[in-house]
C-alpha positions as CSV (number, residue, x, y, z in Angstrom):
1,X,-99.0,-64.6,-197.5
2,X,-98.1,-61.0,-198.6
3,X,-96.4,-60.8,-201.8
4,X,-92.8,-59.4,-201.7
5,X,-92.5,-55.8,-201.8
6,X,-91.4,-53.8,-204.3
7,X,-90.3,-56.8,-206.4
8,X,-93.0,-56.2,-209.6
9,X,-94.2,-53.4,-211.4
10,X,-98.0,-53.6,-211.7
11,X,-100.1,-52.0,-214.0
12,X,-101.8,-48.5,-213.4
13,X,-105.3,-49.4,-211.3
14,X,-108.4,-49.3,-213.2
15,X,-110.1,-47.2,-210.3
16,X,-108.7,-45.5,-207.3
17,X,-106.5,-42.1,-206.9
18,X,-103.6,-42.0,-209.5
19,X,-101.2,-38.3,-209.2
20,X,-99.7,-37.1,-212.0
21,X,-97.5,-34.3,-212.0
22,X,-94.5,-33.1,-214.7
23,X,-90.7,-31.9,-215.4
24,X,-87.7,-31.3,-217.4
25,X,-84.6,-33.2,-217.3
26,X,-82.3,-30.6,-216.3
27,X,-78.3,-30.2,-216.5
28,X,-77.7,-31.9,-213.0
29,X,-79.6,-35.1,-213.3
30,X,-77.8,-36.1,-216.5
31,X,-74.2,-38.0,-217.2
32,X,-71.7,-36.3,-219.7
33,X,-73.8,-38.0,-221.9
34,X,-77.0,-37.0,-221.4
35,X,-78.2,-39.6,-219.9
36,X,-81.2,-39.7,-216.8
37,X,-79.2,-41.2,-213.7
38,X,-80.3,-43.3,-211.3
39,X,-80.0,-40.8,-208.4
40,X,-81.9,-38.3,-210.3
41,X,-84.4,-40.8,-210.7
42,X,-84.6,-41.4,-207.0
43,X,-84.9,-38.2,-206.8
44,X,-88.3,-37.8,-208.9
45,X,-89.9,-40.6,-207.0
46,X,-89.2,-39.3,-203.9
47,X,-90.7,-35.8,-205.1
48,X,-94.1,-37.3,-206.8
49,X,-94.5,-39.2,-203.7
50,X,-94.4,-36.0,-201.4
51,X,-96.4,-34.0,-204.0
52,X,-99.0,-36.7,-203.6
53,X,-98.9,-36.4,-200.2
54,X,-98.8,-33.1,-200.2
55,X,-102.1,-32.7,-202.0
56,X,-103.7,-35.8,-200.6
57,X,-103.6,-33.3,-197.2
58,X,-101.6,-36.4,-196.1
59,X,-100.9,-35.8,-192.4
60,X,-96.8,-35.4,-191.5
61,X,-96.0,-36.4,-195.4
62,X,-92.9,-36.0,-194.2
63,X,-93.1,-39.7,-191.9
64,X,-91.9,-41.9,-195.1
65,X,-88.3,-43.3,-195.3
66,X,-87.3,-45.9,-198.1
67,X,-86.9,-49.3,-197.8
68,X,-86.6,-51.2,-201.3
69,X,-86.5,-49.8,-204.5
70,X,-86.8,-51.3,-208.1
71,X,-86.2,-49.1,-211.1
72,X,-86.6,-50.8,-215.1
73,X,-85.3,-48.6,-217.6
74,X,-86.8,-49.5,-221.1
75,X,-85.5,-46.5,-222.8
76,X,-83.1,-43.6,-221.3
77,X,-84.9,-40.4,-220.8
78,X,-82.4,-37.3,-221.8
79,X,-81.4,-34.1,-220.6
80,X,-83.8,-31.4,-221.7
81,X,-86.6,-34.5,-222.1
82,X,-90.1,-33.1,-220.8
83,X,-91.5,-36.0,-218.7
84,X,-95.2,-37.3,-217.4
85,X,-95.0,-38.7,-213.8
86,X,-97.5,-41.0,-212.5
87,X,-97.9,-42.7,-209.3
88,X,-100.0,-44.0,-207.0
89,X,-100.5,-47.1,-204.3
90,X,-100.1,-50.5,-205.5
91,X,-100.0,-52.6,-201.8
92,X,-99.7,-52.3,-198.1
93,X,-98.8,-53.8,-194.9
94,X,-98.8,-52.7,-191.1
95,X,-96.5,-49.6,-191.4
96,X,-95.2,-49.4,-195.0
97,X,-97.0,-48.9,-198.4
98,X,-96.0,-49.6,-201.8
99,X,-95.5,-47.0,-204.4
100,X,-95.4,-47.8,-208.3
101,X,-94.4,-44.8,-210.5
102,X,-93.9,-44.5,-213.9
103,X,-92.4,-41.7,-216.1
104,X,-92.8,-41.1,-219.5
105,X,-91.0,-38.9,-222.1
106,X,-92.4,-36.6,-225.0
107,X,-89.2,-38.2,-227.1
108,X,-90.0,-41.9,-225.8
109,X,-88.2,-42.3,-222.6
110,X,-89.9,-44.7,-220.6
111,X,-88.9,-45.6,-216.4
112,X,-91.1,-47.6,-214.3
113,X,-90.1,-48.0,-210.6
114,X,-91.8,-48.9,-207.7
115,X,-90.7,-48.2,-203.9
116,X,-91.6,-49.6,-200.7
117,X,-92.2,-46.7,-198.4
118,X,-91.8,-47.6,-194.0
119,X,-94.3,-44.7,-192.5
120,X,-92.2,-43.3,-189.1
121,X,-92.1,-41.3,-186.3
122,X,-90.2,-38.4,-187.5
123,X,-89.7,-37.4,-183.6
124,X,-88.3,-41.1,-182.7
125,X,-87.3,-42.8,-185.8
126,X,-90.2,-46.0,-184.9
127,X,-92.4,-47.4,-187.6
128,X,-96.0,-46.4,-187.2
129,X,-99.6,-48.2,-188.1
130,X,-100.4,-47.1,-191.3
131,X,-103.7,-44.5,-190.1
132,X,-107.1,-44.9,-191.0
133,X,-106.7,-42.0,-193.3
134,X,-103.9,-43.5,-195.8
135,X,-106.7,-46.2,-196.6
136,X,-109.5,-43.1,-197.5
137,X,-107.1,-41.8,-199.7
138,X,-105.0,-44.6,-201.5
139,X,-106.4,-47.8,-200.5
140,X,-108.8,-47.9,-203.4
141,X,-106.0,-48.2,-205.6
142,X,-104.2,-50.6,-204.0
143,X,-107.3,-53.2,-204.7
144,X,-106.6,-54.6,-200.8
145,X,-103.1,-56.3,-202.4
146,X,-100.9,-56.9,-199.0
147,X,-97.3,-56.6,-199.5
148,X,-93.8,-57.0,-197.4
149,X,-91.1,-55.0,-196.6
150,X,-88.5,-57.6,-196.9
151,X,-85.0,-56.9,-198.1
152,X,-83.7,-59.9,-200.7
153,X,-80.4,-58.7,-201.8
154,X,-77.6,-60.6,-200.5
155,X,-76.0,-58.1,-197.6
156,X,-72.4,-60.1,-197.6
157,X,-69.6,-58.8,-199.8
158,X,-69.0,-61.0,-202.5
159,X,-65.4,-62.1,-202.6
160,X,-63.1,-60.3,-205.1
161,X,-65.1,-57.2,-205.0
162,X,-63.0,-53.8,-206.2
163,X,-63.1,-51.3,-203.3
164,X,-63.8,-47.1,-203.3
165,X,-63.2,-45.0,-200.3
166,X,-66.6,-42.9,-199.8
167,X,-66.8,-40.1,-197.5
168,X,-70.6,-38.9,-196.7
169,X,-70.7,-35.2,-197.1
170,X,-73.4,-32.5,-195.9
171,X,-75.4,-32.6,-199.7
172,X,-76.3,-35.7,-199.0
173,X,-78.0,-35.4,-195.9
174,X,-81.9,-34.7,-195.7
175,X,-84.2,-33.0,-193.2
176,X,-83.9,-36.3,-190.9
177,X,-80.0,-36.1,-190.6
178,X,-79.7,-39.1,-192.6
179,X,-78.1,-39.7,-196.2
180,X,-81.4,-39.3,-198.5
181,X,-82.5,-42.2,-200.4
182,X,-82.0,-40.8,-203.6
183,X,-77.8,-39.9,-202.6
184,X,-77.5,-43.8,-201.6
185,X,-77.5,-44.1,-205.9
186,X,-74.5,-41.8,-206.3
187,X,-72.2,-45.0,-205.1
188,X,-74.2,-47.3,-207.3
189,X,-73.5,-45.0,-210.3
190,X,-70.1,-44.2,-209.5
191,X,-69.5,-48.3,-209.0
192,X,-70.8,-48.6,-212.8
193,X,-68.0,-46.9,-213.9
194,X,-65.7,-49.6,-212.8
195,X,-67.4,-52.2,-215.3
196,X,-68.2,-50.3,-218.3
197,X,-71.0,-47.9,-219.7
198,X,-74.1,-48.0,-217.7
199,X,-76.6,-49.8,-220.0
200,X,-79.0,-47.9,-222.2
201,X,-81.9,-50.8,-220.8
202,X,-81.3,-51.7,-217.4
203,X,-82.9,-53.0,-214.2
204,X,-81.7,-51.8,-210.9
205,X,-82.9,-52.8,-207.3
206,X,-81.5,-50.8,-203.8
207,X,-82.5,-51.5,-200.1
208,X,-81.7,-49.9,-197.4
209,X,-80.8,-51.0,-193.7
210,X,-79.5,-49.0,-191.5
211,X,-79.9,-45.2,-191.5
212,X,-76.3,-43.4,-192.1
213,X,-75.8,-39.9,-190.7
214,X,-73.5,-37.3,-191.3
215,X,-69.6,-37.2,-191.2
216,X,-69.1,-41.1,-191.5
217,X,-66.6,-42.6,-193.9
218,X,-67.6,-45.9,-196.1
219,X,-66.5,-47.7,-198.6
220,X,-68.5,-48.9,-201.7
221,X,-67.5,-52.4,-202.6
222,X,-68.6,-53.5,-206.1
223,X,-68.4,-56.5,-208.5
224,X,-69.1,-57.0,-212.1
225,X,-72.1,-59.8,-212.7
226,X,-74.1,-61.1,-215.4
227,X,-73.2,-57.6,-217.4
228,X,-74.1,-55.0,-214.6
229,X,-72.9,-54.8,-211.0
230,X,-73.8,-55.8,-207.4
231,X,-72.7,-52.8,-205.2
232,X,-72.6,-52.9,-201.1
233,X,-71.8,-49.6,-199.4
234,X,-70.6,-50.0,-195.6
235,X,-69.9,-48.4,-192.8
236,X,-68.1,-49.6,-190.2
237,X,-68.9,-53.6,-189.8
238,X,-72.2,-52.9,-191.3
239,X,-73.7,-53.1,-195.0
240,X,-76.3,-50.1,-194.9
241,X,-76.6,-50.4,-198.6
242,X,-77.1,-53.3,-200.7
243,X,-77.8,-53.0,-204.5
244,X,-77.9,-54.7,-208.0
245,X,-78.6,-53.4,-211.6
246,X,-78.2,-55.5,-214.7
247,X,-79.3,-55.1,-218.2
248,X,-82.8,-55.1,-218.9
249,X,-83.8,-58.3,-221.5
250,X,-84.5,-57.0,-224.9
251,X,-88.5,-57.0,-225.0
252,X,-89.9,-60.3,-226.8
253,X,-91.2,-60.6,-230.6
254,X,-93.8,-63.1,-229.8
């Protein structure tokens, strides 16, 4: 059986190709306090991940959409932090690929993620067979693990959840026509607000279903649990957004 996709955060591979590429945490990726967001943080994976691409020579790097996310915080990276990005493979399936990332910051901020990426048909929208190719390049790193792209969050909204009109608006479409994975966090960190600070440690999973184009009007339904938040953002009858963060367990003395 495949293990669940995007569900642990690996190690860096022994052997095998591993990118590594760099920036500064600039004015718009921070809160009014400084801190690295989490749609800021969607937006570096999603930019290591086409760099890698990019210089892999990866044909159409552009036929990746997101399907699951997980992102561990051990220590909030700040504005004007210089960070170290790493990424590479970590599993596969048929038509989608795990990427594990991590980032690390010359004043100790420390993110680990890791993404399960659905390769597409720009053209149509349909999944494709991963080709022969993405297994030259990254399969060597991924050590032949096999992985799923099965969602886990629970898609119904829970009872008693608070509720916040959300509009889509033209910044957070992409090249597709679709909201961008990275703007599907701006509800997530906007339904934090509702519940407290955002904690400093934290652990924060998204999925996607389906793909949201522009001009539609949601709403973000949210609930406070176990110290963080479960978020759901509809549209229409539908959940296209499902996603959790709670406070990331203080690391162990032992």
């Amino acid at each position: 059986m495949p293990d669940p996709g995007a569900a642990v955060l690996l190690p860096r591979p022994s052997s095998g190709r591993v990118f590594e590429s760099g920036r500064r945490v600039r004015l718009g990726d921070v809160s009014p306090r400084g801190r690295l967001r989490l749609d800021a943080i969607a937006r570096y994976l999603q930019d290591v991940a086409r760099d890698d691409s990019t210089d892999a020579a990866f044909p159409d790097p552009m036929g990746w959409v997101v399907r699951r996310t997980l992102i561990e915080v051990a220590r909030t990276p700040r504005f004007e932090e210089w960070l170290d990005l790493s990424t590479w493979c970590s599993g596969y399936g048929r038509c989608w690929a795990e990427r594990r990332t991590e980032l690390r910051g010359g004043a100790g901020g420390a993110v680990d993620a890791v993404t399960v990426w659905v390769h597409v048909d720009v053209r149509t929208g349909t999944t494709r067979r991963l080709p022969e190719v993405f297994h030259e390049v990254w399969g060597a790193a991924a050590a032949g693990r096999r992985i799923s792209a099965r969602t886990t969050l629970p898609t119904r909204v829970a009872p008693g959840s608070a509720s916040i009109p959300w509009m889509v608006r033209a910044t957070d479409l992409d090249l597709l026509g679709h909201v961008n994975n990275a703007a599907h966090w701006s509800p997530v960190e906007e339904a934090a607000t509702l519940f407290g600070p955002v904690p400093a440690r934290l652990r924060a999973e998204l999925e996607h279903g389906a793909a949201v184009g522009s001009g539609r009007a949601g709403v973000v339904h949210a609930i406070g649990a176990a110290g963080g938040v479960d978020v759901w953002f509809v549209v229409g009858p539908e959940v296209v957004t499902a996603a959790r963060m709670r406070p990331l367990a203080e690391p162990s003395d032992l």
